[in-house]
Steps between C-alpha positions, in 0.01 A plus 500: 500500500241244517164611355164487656181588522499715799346819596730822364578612792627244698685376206718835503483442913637146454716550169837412692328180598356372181873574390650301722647113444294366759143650322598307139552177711189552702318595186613123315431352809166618514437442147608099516326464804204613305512282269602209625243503805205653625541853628338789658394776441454503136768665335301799394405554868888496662573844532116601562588607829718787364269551140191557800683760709768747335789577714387867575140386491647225838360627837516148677698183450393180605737214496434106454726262452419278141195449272211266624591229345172311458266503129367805476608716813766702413494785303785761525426661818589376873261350672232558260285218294319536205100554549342133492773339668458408898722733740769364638475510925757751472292726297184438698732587789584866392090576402395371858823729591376760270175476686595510848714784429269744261164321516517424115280183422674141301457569157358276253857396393852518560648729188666788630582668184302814589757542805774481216321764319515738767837456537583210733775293348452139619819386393627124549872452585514190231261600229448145354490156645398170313193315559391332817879553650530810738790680512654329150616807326662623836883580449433506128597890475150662546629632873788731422220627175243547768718678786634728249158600512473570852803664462398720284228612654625547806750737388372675203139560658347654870238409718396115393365251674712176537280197650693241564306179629689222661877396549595465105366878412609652834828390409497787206493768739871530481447662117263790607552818648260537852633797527249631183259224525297312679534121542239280673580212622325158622465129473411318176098525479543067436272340715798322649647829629218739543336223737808546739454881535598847353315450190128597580477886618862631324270772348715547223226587249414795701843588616563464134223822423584706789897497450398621062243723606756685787703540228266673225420153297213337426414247735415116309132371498572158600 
């Protein structure tokens, strides 16, 4: 089994993975692409998704697709930047979403570590991706790691919250039980598709509370 730095217990959740061929190759892929080009996130912050939010700590999952992939931006968790770094339109997208839907104001930055910490796991499909080129580290290995995940979830835990924004995460649906959980669905909250419709008024922060709190958990204080 490879070994890394990973929170305990999704290691034991994702043993069978990390054992598999596929992980070692992804790992020495990962490693050379390292350090032979630039890469984000920094390699302490690749698994921060999981080290932020322990699997039985995980109330909602939101999916992304790969790391920023601009200087400074990306930092472990979807959709999230590091404070002092511009938000991306997609990110300024779900605050004016976040507004609309629960009245909460733009913060002062984009860092959405304290949603990890209450147990949202904002989990890229493809947890790496080299500088300035989107979508590089895509068919790498880091998908089959990352829907293991979902899996896993889906069938060892109840009553989560699976947000899946836009046509690449909606196509995970097929790995989670909606028969024990609740998946929300809409367009990507990218400029290019939220301008076309079904973006802006999804609610899904407060559908989000109300479908934890029917269900005796403690609702997130986005």
């Amino acid at each position: 089994m490879v070994d890394v730095k990973m929170e305990p217990s999704w290691k034991e959740v994702l043993k069978s993975e990390l054992a598999a061929p596929y992980f070692e190759r992804l790992t020495n892929a990962v490693k050379l692409e390292y350090k032979t080009n630039r890469c984000f996130p920094e390699g302490r912050n690749i698994f921060r998704a999981f080290d932020l939010c322990p699997f039985n700590d995980v109330k909602v999952v939101i999916l992304g697709q790969d790391p920023y992939h601009e200087i400074g931006q990306a930092h472990g968790l979807s959709f999230s930047v590091q404070e002092g770094i511009a938000m991306p339109p997609s990110l300024i997208n779900i605050f004016k979403e976040l507004k609309n839907d629960i009245g909460k104001e733009l913060p002062a930055n984009g860092d959405l570590t304290h949603w990890a910490e209450q147990g949202v796991l904002l989990l890229n499909s493809t947890l790496t991706v080299r500088a300035h080129q989107a979508a590089s580290h895509q068919n790498i290995g880091w998908e089959p790691f990352t829907d293991a995940a979902i899996k896993a979830l889906s069938t060892r835990r109840n009553h989560l919250v699976f947000i899946l924004w836009g046509g690449f995460a909606r196509r995970k649906k097929v790995f989670i039980d909606t028969t024990k959980h609740l998946v929300l669905e809409s367009v990507h909250p990218s400029p290019l598709s939220a301008n076309r419709g079904g973006w802006f008024g999804n609610h899904h922060f407060s559908q989000a509370n109300n479908y934890l709190i029917s269900n005796g958990i403690e609702p997130i204080n986005w």
